[in-house]
C-alpha positions in Angstrom: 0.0 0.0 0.0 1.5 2.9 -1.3 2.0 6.2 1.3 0.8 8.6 -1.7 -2.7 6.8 -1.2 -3.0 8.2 2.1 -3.8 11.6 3.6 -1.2 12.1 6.6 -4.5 13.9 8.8 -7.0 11.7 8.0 -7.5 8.9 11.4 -8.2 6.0 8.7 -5.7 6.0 6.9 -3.3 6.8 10.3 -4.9 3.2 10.6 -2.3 1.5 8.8 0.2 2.0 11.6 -1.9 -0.5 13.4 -0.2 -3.2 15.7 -1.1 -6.6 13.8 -2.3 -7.2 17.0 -5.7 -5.4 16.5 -6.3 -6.6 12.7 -8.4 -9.4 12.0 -7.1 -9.0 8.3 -5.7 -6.6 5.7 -5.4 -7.6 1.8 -4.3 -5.1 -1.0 -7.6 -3.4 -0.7 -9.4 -3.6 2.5 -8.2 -3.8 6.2 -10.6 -5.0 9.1 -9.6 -4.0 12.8 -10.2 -2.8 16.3 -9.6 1.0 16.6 -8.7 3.0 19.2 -12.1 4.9 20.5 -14.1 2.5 19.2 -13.0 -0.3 21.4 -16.2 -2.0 22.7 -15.4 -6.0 22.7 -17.2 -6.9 19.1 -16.5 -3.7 17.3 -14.5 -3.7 14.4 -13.7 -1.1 11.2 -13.7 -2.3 7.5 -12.0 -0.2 5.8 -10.6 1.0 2.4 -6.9 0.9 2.9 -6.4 3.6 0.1 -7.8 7.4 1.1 -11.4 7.3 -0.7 -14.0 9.4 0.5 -17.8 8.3 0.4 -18.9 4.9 -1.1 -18.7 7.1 -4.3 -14.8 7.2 -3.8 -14.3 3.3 -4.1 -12.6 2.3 -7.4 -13.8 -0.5 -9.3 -11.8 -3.3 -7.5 -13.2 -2.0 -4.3 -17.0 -1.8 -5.1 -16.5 -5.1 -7.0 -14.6 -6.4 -3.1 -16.9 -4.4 -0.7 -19.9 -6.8 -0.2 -18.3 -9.6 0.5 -15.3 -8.3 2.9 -18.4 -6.6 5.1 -20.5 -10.2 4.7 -17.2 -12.0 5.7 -16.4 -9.8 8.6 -19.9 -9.5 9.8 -20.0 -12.9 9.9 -16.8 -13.7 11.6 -17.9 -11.2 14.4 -21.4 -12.8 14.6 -19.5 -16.3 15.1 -16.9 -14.7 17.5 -19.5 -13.2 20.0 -22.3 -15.4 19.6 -24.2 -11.5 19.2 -27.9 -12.3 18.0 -27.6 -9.2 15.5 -24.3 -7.6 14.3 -24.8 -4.2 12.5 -22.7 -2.6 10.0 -23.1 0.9 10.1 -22.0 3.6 7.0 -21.7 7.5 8.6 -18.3 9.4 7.6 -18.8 12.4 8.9 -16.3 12.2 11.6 -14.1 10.8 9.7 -14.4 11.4 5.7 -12.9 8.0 4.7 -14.8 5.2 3.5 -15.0 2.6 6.0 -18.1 0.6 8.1 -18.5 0.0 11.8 -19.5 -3.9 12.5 -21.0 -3.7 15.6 -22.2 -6.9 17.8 -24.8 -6.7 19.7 -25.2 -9.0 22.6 -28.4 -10.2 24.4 -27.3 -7.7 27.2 -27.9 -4.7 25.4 -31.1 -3.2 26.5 -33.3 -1.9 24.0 -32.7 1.7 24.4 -29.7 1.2 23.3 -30.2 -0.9 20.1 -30.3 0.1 16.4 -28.7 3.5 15.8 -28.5 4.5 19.7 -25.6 1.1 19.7 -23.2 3.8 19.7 -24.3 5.3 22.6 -22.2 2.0 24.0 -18.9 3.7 22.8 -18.8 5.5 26.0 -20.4 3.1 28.2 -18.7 -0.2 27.3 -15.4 0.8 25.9 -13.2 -1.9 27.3 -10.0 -1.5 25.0 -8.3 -5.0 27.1 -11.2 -7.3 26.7 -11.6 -6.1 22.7 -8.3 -6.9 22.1 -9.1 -10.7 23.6 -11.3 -10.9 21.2 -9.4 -10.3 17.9 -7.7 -13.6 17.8 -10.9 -15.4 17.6 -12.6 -12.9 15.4 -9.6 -13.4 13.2 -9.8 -17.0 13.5 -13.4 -17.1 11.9 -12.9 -14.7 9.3 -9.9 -16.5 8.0 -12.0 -20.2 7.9 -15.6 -18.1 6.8 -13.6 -15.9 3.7 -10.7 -18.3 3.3 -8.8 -15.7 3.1 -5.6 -17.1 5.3 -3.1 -16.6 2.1 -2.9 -12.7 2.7 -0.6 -11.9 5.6 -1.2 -8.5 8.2 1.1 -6.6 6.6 0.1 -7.4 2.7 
């Protein structure tokens, strides 16, 4: 992944300094991981790895990818957590780079707090230690569910 496809302020594509510790897996186009502030156990980040803003940024190669990364990972975390519902949430305001939240909702999570108001959890759950426990296992599933094992982190 080339540095000119970054944009050194944007906190996305900062993202590729990540410890291979928090990725569950990165190929030439896409990157799923835990990210610092959005560390509730079961929350991940699917990513572009290239700076593209909006859905409307993706290239070719990366609409034609999309579906199936976010249907893999969503998957992977649903397996992982044993969450009855895992969302995948699309905002980009915060942060203009394309990218999803996959969020895993557990029984626990009373109903005032499901749909949209999940990310009211950010604040209230945010466990960075316990969602780092659970990237191995999320990685685990994603690799058997996408078969996607032949890309290493760092690819």
């Amino acid at each position: 992944m080339s540095t000119s496809s970054h944009h050194a302020d944007c906190f996305m594509c900062g993202l590729e300094q990540s410890a291979d510790s928090a990725v569950v897996f990165r190929d030439p186009l896409w990157s799923g991981e835990m990210v610092p502030g959005y560390d509730v156990p079961g929350w991940f980040v699917l990513r572009v790895r290239r700076h593209a803003e909006r859905i409307t940024g993706l290239d070719e190669a990366e609409l034609a990818t999309f579906a199936r990364r976010a249907r893999d990972l969503v998957a992977a975390v649903t397996e992982a957590t044993g969450a009855p519902a895992t969302y995948l949430l699309v905002f980009g305001e915060n942060h203009p780079h394309f990218h999803v939240l996959v969020t895993a909702r557990g029984e626990d999570v009373p109903a005032d707090r499901r749909n949209g108001n999940i990310l009211h959890l950010r604040a209230e759950r945010a466990d960075p230690d316990a969602a780092a426990r659970l990237v191995p296992a999320v990685r685990r599933a994603y690799e058997r569910l996408a078969g996607d094992s032949t890309y290493p982190l760092s690819a």
